[in-house]
N, C-alpha and C positions, 0 to 999 in steps of 0.2 A: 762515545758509544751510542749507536742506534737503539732510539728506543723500543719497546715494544708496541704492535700493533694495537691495543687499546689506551695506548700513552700519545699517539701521534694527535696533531691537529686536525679535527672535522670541517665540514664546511657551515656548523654552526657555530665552533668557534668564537668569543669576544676578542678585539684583534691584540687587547693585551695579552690575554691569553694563549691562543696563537706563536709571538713574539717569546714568549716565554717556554714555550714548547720548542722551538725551535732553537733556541738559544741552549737548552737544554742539551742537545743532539751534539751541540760544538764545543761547551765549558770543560769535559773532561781532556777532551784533545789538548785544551790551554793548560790545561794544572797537568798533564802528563807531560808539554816541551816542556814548562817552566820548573820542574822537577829533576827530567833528565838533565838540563843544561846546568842548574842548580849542583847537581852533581858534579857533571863534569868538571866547572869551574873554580869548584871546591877544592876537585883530586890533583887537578895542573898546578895547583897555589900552595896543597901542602908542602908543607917544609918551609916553603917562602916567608909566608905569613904566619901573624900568630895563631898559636890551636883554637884561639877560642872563635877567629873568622875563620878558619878553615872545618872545626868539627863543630862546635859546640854552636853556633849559628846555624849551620847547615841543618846541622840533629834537629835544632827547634821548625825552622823554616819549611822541610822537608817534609818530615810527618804530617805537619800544619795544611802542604799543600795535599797531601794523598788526604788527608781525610775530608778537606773540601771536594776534592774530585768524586771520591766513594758515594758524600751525600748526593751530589748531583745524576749519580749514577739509579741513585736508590726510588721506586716508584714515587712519583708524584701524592701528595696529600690531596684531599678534595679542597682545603681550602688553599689548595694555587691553583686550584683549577679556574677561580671566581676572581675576576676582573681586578677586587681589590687587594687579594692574597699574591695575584700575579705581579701589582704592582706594587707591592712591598717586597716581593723577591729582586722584582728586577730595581729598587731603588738600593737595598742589602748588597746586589753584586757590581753597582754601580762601584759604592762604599770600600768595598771589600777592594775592591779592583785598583782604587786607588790606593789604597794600603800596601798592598802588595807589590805595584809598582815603586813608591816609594821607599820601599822596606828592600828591595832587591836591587835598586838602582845604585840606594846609597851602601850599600853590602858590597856590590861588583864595583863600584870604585873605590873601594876602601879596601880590597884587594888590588888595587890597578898603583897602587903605590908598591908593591913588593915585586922582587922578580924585575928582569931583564925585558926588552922590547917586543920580544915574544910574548912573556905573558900580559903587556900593556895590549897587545894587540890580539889576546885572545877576550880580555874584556870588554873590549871594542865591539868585535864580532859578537859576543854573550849577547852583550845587550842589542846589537842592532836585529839580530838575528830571531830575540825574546821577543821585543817588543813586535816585530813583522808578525810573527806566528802568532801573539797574544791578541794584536789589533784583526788579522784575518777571523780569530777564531771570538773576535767582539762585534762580529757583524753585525748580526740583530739589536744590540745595544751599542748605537753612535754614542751615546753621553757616556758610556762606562768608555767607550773606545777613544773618543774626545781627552777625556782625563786623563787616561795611562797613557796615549802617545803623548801628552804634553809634561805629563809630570816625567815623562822617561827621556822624553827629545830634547828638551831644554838642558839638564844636568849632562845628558854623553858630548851635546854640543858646545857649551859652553870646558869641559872636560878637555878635550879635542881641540879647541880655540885656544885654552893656557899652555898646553902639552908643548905648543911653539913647532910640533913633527909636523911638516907638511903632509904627508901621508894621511893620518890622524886628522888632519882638519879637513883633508881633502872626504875623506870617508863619515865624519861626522858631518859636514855640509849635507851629504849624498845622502844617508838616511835619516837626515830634517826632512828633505825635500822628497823623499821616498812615504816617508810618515804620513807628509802634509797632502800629498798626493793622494795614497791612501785612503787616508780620514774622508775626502773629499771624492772620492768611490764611492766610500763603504756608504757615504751622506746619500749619496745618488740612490746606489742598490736600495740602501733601506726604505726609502720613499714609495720607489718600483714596489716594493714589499708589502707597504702599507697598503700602497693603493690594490695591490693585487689581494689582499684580504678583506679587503674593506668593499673592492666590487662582489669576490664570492660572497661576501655576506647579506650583501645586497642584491644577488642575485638569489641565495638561499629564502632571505624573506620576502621576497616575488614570488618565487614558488610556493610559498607559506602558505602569502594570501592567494596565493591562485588556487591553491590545495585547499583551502577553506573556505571558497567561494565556490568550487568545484564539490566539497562536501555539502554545502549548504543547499546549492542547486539538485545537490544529488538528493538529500533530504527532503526539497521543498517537490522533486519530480515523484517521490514515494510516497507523499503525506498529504492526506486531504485537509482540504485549507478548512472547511467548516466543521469537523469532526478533532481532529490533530491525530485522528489515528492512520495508522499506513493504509493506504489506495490502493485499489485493484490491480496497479504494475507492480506494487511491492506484495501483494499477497499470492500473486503467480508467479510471481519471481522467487521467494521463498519458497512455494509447493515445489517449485521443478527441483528449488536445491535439497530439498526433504526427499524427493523422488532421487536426486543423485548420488544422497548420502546411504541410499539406503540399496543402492546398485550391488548384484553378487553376482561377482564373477562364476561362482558357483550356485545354479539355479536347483541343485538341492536344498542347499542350504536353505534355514529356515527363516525366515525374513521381520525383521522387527515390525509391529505396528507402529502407525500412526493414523490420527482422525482427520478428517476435513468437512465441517461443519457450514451449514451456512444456515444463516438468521433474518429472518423479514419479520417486520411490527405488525402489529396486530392495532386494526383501526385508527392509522398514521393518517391514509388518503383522507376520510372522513373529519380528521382536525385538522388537516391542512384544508382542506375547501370550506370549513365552518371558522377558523381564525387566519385563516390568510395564510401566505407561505411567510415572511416574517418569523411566526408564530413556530411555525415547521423549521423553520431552518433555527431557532432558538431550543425548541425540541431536541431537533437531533446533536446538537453542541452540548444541552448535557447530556444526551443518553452517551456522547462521543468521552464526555471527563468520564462517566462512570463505567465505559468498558476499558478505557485506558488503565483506569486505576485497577482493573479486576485482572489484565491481563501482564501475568507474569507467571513464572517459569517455564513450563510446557506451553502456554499457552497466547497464542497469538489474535489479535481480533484485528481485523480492518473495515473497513467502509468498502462495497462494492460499487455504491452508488444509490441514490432513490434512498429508499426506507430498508434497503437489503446491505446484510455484516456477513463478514467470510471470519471462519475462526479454523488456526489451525492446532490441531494435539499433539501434542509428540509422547504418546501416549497411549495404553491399548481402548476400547472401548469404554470398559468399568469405570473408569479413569474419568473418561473424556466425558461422557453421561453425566454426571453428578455436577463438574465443573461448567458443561455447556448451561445446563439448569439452573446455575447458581447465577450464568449472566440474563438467564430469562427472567429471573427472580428480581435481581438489580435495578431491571429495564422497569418490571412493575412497579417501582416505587413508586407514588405519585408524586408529580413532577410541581412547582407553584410558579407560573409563568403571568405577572402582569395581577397582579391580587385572587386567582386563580387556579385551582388543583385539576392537574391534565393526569389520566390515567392510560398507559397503553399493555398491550400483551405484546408476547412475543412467542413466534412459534419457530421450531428450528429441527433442523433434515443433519444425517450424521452418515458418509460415508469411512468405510477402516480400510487403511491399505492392508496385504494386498487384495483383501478378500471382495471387495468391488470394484476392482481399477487395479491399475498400475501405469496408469499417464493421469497427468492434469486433467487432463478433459475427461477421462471416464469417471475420477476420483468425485468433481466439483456436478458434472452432469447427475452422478447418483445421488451425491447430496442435496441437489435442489430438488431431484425428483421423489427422495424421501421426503423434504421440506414442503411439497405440491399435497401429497398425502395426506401431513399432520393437519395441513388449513385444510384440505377438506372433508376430514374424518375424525378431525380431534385440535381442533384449533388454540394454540396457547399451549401444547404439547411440544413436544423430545422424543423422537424416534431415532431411530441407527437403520439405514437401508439392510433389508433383506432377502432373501433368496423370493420371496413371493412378487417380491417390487420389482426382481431382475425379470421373471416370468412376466410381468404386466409388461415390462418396458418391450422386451420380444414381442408380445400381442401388438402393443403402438406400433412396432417397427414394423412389421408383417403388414397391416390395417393403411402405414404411409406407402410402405412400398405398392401394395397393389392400389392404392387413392392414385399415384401417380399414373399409373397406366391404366385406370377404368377409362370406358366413357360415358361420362355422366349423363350425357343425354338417355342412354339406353339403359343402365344402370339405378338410375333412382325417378325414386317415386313418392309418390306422398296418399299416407294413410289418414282419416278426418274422425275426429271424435266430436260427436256433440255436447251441445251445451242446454241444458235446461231452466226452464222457466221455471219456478220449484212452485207456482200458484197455477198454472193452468197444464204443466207439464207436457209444454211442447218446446221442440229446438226452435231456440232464438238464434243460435251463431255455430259454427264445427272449429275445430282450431285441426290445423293443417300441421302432419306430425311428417317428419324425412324419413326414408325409407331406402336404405341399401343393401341391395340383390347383386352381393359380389361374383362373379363367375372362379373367382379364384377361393375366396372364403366363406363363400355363402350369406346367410343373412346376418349383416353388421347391427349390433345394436347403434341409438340413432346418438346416443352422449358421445359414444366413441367416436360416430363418425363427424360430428360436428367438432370434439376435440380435434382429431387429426387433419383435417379441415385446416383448422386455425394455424394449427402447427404448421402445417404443409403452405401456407397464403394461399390458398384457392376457397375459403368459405366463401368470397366474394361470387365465386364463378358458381358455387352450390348455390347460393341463395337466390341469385336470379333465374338458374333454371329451374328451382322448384314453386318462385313466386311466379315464376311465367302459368309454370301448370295448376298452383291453386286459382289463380285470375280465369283461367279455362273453365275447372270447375266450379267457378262462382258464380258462371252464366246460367250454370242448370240447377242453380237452388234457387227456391223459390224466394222471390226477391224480400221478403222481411228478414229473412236471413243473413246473420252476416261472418264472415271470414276472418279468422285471428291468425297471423301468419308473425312465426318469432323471428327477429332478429339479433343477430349476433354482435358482440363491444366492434368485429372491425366491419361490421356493417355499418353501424352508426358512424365511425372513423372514416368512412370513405366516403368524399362527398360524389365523386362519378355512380358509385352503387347507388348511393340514393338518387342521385338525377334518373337513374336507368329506372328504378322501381317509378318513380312518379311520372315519368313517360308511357312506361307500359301500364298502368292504370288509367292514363288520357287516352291512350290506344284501345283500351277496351271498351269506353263506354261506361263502363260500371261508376255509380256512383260511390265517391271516395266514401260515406258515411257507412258503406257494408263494410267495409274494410278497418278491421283493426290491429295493429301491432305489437306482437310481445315482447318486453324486454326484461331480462332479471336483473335483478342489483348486483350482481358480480358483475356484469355487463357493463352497470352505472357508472362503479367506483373508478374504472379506469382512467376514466376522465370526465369527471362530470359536468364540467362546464360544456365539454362539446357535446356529449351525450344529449342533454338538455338542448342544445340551438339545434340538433338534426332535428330530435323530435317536434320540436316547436316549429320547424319548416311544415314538417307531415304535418302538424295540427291544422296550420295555417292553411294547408291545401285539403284540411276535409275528414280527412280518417281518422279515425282514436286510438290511442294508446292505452295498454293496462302495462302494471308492474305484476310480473308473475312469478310463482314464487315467493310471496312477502312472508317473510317474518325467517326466512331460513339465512338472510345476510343479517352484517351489521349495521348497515345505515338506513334503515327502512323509514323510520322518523324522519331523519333530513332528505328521505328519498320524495317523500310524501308534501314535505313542503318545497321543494324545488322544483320539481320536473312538470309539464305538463301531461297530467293524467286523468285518464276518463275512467279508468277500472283500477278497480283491487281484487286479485287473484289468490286467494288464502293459500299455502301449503298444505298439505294433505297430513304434513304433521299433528297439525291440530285437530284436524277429524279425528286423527289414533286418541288424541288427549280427551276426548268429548265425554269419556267414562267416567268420568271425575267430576267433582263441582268446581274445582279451580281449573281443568279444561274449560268446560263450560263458559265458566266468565269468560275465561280473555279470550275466548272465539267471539262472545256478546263484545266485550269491549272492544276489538277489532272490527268490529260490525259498526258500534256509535261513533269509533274514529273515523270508520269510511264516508258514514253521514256526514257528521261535520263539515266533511271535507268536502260534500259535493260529488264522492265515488259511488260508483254500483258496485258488487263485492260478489265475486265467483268464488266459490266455495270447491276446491279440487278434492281428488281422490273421494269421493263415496263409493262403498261400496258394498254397505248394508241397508237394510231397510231402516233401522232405528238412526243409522247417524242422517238419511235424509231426515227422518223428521225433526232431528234435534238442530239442525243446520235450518229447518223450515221454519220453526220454532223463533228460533233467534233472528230469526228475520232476514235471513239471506235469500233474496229475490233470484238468483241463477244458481245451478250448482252441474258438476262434471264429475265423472268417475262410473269404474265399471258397471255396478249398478244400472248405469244408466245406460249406457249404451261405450261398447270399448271403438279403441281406432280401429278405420275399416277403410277397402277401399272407395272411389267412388260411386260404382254403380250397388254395390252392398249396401249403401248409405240412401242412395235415391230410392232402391226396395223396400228399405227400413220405413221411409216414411214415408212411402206410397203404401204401405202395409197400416200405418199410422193415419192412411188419409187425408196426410199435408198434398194442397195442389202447388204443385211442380208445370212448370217451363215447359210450354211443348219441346222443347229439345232436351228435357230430360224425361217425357214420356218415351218419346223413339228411343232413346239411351236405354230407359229399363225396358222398356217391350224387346 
């Protein structure tokens, strides 16, 4: 009887097992001839023989065999399933198998003694005809098959040899020789057998290991090697399958949330360039154990790269909020690297399908640009994108689009605000402010236009045509005067920019020492080591540097002892703080830092009469801000202090006449 389909042999398989399943498929076929023939051999003999060989033999023999048969019929146990259960079965029906031959050989000739030549020659036939069918049906088992044709071949032939009938011997020679023949098959097949399961088996555990070398690699292509958490292919590969699980066929319907987070460190740059990258890549391996260990159920983190984590929610907002928080909270542990306590923040951007996106790219763009936000409005913060961020992101888009098609040359300008002396109160230097007069959107504030700029890679092309135009009007100030003209992070990045600016300061004559250069510490952190060798070329060729902006970043300390600088530019923050006596100080203490240092220290944003003199007071030798005079163009500026009675350039007498 055919087994059932979760009873057959796999191609994993143990090949005793195997052997034993298949053997399975053929044992009832043998206990069903050796039963019917049993039968028959029985009914031809009664009367012949005595009753107790014709019924009372057969009653035991018979039953015996059906209930062998039934068991093999009956589902396998799980312990034959197992290599060693298999090979107790099949050494049982080895056993059994000689029994039965035995028991039935010596039974059919113990009938072959009653009756006429007829029934001597139906005994004959019994057995040759048993033993063929039994040995066919021992295929998978040569030793059980070995035993029963020998314990059965021998007795009918030697039977057959005394009988003296030629006939009889003739026919007993014929199935020895049928038997031996046989056995010597069935030896062949079984072999073909083994080996035929023992290569699938071998081929199944090839594919094992290839299947687990193939996981492994797939593994090792999703996971970042110094973090252990999943990589930027495995965190876009998950969103899109988040985005396809979350697919309706019906665009009514109401669409599950989920978040898409993404997390940059807060003062990562700043200890990587003060402890070496070592130190940094030790850093981010534990902050990597401790989002692993945070991330579970909804919650997914990977590494994007740098000091930035993509985290995904499967989860609405409310949810995602508290959880995103909990890994910003983790991150702040302090960390104890090398006898050592490292402290970092972390600030993180939250967009919710579908209400900002509904692709990878919109989803992850609004999260960074939430993320862009929190650092520069609320740093070490958790935001969720909002309808007012979509409204900015439109502005930026609007602002790139017409950037692209202005012409800069006709387009932008530059406005100059002075800088004051705060002891004799005259301009010592203007700083040179960008200026865009969109014909599509009018007049561009100047953050926005040097953000989109960057966005866009053309600040490069801005900054040389408006350092072209301050260099023009630095010939009409009067030469004590001198020129602050800011540069941007891929200003300094770009060593051709800078060869171009230090050519066109050789082209004009002017002496490099009017000339100074702004750069703020967001500017720095980029990359500080390069940031530092541009400016240290421009030192080397003449002009000064100030850091502007000081005290509104986070590495202004190591900004102060790195870079080469000639000025400190206070933020205009601390003028607001000056109402206070703990303002006060640390605008004084900012002051005794810049002496130490060797800085002169401008003092930004005044705008009243009391904070110049508090700013006078504490000994700031320069200071800037409305007060004093706002950004203007250049011939407003040359009136300004021909009205002031500064002598000016005869080319900037003709200019203002």
């Amino acid at each position: 009887m055919p087994l059932s389909k979760n009873h057959l042999p796999t191609s994993e398989t143990p090949l005793v097992v195997a052997t034993l399943l298949h053997f399975r498929r053929q044992v009832p076929w043998m206990y069903a001839l050796l039963a019917i023939n049993a039968t028959a051999l029985a009914y031809t003999h009664a009367g012949l023989a005595p009753r107790w060989m014709t019924h009372a033999l057969p009653a035991l023999l018979v039953p015996l065999i059906l209930w062998r048969m039934f068991r093999w019929l009956m589902p396998p146990t799980p312990e034959m399933l197992t290599e060693a259960g298999a090979t107790r079965m099949i050494n049982r029906a080895t056993v059994l198998g000689s029994f039965f031959a035995v028991a039935f050989v010596s039974w059919a000739l113990g009938l072959a003694a009653y009756g006429g030549p007829y029934e001597h020659g139906h005994v004959v036939v019994f057995i040759g005809i048993t033993v063929l069918g039994c040995l066919f049906c021992l295929t998978h088992l040569p030793g059980a098959a070995t035993a029963v044709g020998i314990l059965v071949s021998v007795p009918l032939v030697v039977y057959c040899l005394l009988s003296g009938n030629p006939v009889f011997v003739s026919v007993g020679v014929n199935i020895a020789l049928v038997t031996a023949v046989f056995l010597i098959v069935l030896k062949d097949a079984h072999r073909v057998f083994h080996n035929l399961i023992a290569s699938r088996n071998a081929l199944v555990t090839e594919r094992q290991q290839a299947q687990r070398l193939s996981d492994e690699n797939r593994l090792l292509a999703h996971t970042d090697v110094l973090t252990g958490l999943p990589n930027r292919r495995y965190f876009f590969g998950a969103l899109e399958a988040m985005l396809e699980a979350r697919h309706q066929p019906d665009p009514a319907a109401p669409a599950t949330p989920f978040c898409v987070g993404v997390l940059d460190l807060d003062r990562f740059k700043a200890i990587n360039d003060t402890y070496g990258h070592v130190c940094g890549d030790r850093l981010l391996g534990e902050i990597g154990q401790r989002l692993n260990a945070a991330a579970q159920g909804p919650l997914t983190v990977a590494r994007l790269g740098g000091d930035e984590f993509g985290v995904l929610f499967d989860g609405p907002p409310d949810l995602a909020q508290p959880a995103i928080r909990a890994l910003c909270s983790n991150i702040h542990v302090p960390i104890a690297i090398d006898g050592f306590e490292v402290t970092l923040g972390c600030s993180a951007g939250i967009a919710v399908y579908p209400e900002a996106g509904t692709t990878a790219h919109a989803l992850f763009d609004r999260s960074d640009y939430a993320l862009y936000h929190v650092k520069a409005h609320q740093r070490g913060g958790c935001a969720v994108f909002s309808h007012e961020q979509e409204a900015l992101i439109r502005v930026e888009q609007r602002v790139e689009a017409a950037l692209q098609v202005a012409c800069l040359e006709r387009e932008l300008e530059l406005h100059y605000q002075p800088i004051f002396d705060t002891r004799t109160m005259t301009v010592t230097s203007v700083e040179a402010l960008a200026r865009w007069k969109s014909p599509v959107l009018g007049e561009v504030a100047p953050a926005t236009l040097i953000a989109a700029a960057e966005r866009l890679g053309v600040i490069n092309a801005v900054t040389l045509i408006l350092f072209e135009r301050a260099l023009t009007s630095l010939t009409v100030l009067p030469d004590p005067v001198s020129l602050s003209f800011n540069l941007s992070a891929q200003d300094l990045m770009s060593p051709s920019t800078m060869r171009e600016i230090v050519r066109m300061i050789v082209a004009t004559n002017i002496s490099p020492k009017r000339i100074i250069f702004e750069v703020t510490e967001t500017s720095l952190v980029t990359d500080m080591a390069a940031a530092r060798e541009a400016l240290e070329r421009l030192r080397d060729f003449g002009v000064r540097t100030a850091l502007d902006d000081f005290g509104t970043g986070y590495s202004s300390l190591c900004s102060l002892h790195e870079l080469p600088l000639d000025i400190l530019k206070v933020d205009r923050t601390f003028v607001n703080g000056m109402a206070t006596g703990s303002g006060r100080s640390m605008v004084a203490a900012i002051r005794n830092l810049a002496q130490s240092l060797s800085l002169d220290c401008t003092m930004e944003g005044i705008e009243t009469e009391n904070q110049l003199i508090e700013v006078t007071l504490a000994g700031y030798r320069y200071a800037q801000g409305y007060l004093l005079g706002r950004p203007m163009p250049i011939d407003a500026l040359l009136m300004t202090m021909r009205e002031q009675h500064v002598h000016l350039p005869e080319a900037a007498r003709h200019s203002v006449g």
